[in-house]
N, C-alpha and C positions, 0 to 999 in steps of 0.2 A: 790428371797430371801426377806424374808419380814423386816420393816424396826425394828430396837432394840430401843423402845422409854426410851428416860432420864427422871428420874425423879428428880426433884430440890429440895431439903432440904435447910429449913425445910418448905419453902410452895409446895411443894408438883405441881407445876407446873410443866407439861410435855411436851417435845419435842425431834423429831427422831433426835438419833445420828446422826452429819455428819460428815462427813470424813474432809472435809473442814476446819472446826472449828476448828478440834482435831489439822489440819495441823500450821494452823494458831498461835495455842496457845504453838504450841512446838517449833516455831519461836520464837515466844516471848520469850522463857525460853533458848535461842541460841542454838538451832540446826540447821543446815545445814540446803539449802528446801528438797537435797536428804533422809537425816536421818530423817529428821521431815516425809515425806510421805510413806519411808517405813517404820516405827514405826506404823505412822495412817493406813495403808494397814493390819500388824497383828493384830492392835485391830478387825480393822472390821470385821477379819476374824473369830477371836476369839468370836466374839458375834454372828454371824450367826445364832444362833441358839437358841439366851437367846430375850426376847420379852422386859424383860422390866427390867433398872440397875437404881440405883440411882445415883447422880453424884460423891458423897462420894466414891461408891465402883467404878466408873470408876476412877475417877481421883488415887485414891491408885491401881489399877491396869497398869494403863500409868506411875504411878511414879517408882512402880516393875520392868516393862518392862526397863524404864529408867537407874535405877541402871544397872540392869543383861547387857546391852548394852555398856551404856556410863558411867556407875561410879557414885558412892557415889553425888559428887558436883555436875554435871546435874542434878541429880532426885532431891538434894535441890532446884536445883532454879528454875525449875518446878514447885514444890509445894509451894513454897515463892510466886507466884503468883495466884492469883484467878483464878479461873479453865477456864475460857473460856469467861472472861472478860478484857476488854485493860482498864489499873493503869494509862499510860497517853498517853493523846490524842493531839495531833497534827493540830495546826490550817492551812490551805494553803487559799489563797484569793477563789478557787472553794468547796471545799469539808472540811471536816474532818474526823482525821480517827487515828487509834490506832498506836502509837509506836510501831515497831515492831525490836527485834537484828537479826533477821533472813533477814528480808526482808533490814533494813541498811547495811548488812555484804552484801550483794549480790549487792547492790549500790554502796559499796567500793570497789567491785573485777572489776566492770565497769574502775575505775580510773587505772587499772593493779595491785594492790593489792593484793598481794596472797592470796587464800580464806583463810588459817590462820590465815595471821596477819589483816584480814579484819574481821573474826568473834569478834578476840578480841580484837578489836580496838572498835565497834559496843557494845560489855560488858560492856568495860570502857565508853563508853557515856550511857550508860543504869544507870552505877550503878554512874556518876555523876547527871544526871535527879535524881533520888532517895535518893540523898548525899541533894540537893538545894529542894527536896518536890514539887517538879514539880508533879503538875497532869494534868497540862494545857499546852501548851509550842506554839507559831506562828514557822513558817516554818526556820524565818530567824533567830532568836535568835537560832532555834535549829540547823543551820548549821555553827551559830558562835561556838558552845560547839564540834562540832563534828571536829570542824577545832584544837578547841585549846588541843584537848582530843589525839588527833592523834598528837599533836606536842608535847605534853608532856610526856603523856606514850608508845607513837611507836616510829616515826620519822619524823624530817622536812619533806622528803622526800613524804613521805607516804599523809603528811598534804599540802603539795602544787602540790600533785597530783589532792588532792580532791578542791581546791581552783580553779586549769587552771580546770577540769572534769566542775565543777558547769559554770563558765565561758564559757563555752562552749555549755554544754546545754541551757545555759539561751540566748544563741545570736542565735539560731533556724538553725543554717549553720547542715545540713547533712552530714551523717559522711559515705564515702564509702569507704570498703576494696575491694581493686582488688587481689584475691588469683591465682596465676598460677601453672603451676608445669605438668609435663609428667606421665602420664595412670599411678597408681599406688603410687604415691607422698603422699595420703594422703588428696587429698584438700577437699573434701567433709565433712570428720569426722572434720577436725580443722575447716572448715567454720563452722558446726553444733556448735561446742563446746564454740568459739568465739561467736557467735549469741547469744546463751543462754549470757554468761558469759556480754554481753553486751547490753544485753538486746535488740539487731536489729532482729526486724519482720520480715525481708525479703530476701532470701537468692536466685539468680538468679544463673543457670547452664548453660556453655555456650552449655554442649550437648543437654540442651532443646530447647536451640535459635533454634539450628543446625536443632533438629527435626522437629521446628516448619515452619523454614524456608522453608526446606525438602517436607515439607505438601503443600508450596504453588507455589513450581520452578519447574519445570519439568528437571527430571535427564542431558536432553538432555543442557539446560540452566546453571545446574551446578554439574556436571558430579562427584567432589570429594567430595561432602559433602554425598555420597550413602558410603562414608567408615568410617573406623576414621580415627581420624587423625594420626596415623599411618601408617594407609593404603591408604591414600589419592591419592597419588602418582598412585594408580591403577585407578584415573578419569583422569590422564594427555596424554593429546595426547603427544603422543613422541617428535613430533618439538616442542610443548612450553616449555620443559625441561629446556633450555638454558635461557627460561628470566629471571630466576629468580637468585640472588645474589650467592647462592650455588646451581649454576644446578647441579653441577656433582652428587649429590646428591639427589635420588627423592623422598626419604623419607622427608626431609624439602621440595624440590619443593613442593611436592603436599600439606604440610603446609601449605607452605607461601599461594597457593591457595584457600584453604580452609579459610584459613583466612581472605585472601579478601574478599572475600562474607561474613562472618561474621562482618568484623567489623563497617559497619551499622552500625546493629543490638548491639552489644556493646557500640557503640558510643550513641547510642539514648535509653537505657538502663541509662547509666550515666544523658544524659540528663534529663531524665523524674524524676531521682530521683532528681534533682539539683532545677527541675521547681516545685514539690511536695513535695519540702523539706524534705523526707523521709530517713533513715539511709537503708544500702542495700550491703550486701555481693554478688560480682559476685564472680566464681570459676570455672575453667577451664581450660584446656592445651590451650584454646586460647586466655588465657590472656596476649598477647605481650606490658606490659607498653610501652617499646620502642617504639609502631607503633601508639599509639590510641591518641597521640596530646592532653594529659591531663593536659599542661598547660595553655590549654585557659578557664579550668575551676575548676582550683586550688586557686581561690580567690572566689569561689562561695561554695566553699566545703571543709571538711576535706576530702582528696583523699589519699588512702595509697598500694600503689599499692609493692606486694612481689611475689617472687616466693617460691613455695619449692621445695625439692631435697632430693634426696637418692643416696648419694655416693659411694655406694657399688652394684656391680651389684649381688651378692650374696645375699643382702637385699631387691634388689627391686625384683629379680625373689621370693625369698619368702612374699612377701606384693602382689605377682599377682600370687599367688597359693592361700593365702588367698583371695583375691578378687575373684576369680573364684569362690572357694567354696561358696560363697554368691549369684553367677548366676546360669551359669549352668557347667560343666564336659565340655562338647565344645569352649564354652566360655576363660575358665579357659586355656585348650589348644592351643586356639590362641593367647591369650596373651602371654603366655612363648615359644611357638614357633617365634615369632615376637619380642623378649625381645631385641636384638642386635639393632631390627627398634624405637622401643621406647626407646629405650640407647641414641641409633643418634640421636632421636628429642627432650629429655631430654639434652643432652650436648649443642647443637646448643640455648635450650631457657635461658639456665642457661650462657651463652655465653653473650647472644644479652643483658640478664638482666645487667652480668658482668660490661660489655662496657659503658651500661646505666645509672650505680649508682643503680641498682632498687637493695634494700635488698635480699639478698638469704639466707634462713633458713632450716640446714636440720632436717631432721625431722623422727628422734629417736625414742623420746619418745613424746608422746600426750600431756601429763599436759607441760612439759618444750616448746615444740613447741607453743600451746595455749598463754603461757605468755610470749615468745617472738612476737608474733604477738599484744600479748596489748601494751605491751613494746616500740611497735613501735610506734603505734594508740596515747600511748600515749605522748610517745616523742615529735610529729607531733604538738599534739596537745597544749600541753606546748608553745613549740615554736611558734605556732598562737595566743595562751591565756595563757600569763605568768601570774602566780598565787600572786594574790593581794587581800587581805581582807577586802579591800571595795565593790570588785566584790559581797559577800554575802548578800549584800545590794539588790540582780538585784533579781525583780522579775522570772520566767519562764513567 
């Protein structure tokens, strides 16, 4: 497809549409990054086939699209702003770089802030910048306005989220969520949707440890990790049945075995993020907070270790129909013929968590689960970095 070059009035300079840009600029005017990219996705599509627009008729074509979508007041304040230039610029001691309400609203949903009251909380600092003739603004004045803008017209609440958030980031501790939960729970989708919403790059699975593991033991070496863990119990020799805390049960036995041999690998996981100070979602049915001795490095980290859960076995048999449909037809059939065994190793992990103090979250619906899981992150972290407005003084 070949590229749709802009043309600039009135000097007439040229350059190909990007997608980027378009993305970028409908931040600015507060859209969402999802609205803002599929917006920029049908312009693109819409020109496919035109070689060359001027930026006049693009921008009254984005502003069209804006109305028919989102209404009268987005497409104004869209068009209130210069088509694909940043009104004010943002000093940090490395870079500079344009103010954006899209890319601050997505900064505020980090603090647990619901993406609502985080777009327009991120308005009201745009349109106080615009009130004071800001074209210029340093990093830290602008987290004084964003502090006092959220205390004013949202909530203290909301405003000493972002005060402990900034504190936080600014003391470089790594932030890691331990997600658990039994085959069907959900933990992958909330891990994804968490990462995003928190902007953590790195999302570990403990079935890939498993498999990796897997790649370098010989079956004979450790016999239940050739299942899952469900089915674990099928690598247990009969006489070791009994060592384990709940033999009579060998759907947990062959867990708790399984588990052994992973948590290493877990353990040194946590580790490598603590020594790389990097932010890191694990997610897993073998996430046993109770067994993995996280407090000997809960002054090194933000560590927030939950389970989730499906209390209904009529919900989880249908969340492992769905899940099948996403593998394969056999697949799908093992899992719900096995539902009663992942029942047993679901109750046994929501137990040990019970016993433990560890949060149990069940997990309904997506968006409400997601924000209790910040919820927690950020409770956790409140209570490490109680929010004080001299903190906005701290460089990053």
């Amino acid at each position: 497809m070949a590229k749709t070059v802009v043309i600039k009035q009135p000097g007439g300079d040229r350059s190909p549409f990007l997608r980027g840009i378009l993305v970028q600029s409908l931040l600015n005017a507060g859209l969402s990054f999802d609205d803002a990219y599929g917006l920029s996705q049908v312009v693109r599509h819409d020109l496919q086939d035109t070689d060359e627009i001027s930026s006049t008729d693009l921008k009254a074509k984005v502003a069209g699209l804006l109305a028919d979508r989102f209404g009268k007041d987005q497409r104004e304040s869209y068009e209130a702003r210069p088509a694909f230039e940043a009104d004010i610029l943002v000093h940090t001691p490395t870079r500079s770089e344009p103010f954006s309400v899209g890319i601050l609203a997505h900064s505020l949903e980090s603090c647990s802030i619901p993406p609502a009251d985080a777009l327009e909380g991120a308005r009201k600092v745009y349109r106080a910048l615009k009130q004071t003739g800001h074209s210029e603004i340093d990093h830290k004045t602008l987290r004084k306005i964003i502090y006092l803008c959220l205390k004013e017209h949202c909530s203290h609440d909301m405003a000493d989220r972002y005060l402990s958030w900034r504190h936080f980031e600014s003391s470089g501790d790594p932030l890691i969520i331990l997600i658990g939960g039994a085959t069907g729970s959900g933990k992958s989708t909330i891990s994804s949707e968490v990462a995003y919403r928190m902007d953590i790059g790195r999302i570990q699975s403990t079935d890939m440890m498993r498999e990796i593991i897997r790649a370098y033991l010989t079956p004979e070496a450790v016999p239940t990790l050739a299942y899952s863990s469900f089915e674990a119990w099928r690598g247990l020799p009969a006489n070791e049945k009994g060592k384990y805390s709940d033999g009579e049960n060998p759907v947990i036995a062959g867990f708790l075995s399984q588990f052994a041999t992973m948590k290493p690998a877990l353990g040194a996981a946590i580790t490598r993020a603590i020594k790389e100070r990097h932010d890191l979602i694990i997610e897993g049915v073998h996430i046993s907070p109770t067994h993995l001795d996280l407090e000997k490095s809960d002054n090194q980290a933000i560590i927030v270790p939950l389970m989730l859960a499906t209390m209904e076995k009529a919900a989880l048999r249908k969340q492992l129909k769905r899940r099948g449909r996403e593998k394969t037809r056999r697949q799908a059939s093992r899992y719900l013929e096995r539902l009663d065994d992942i029942w047993d190793l679901q109750s046994y992990l929501l137990s040990e968590a019970d016993n433990g103090g560890i949060p149990i979250i069940t997990n309904w619906h997506i968006e409400t689960t997601v924000q209790e899981v910040m919820n927690l992150v950020m409770s956790k972290v409140a209570k490490r970095y109680p929010p004080k407005f001299s903190n906005l003084d701290h460089d990053d």
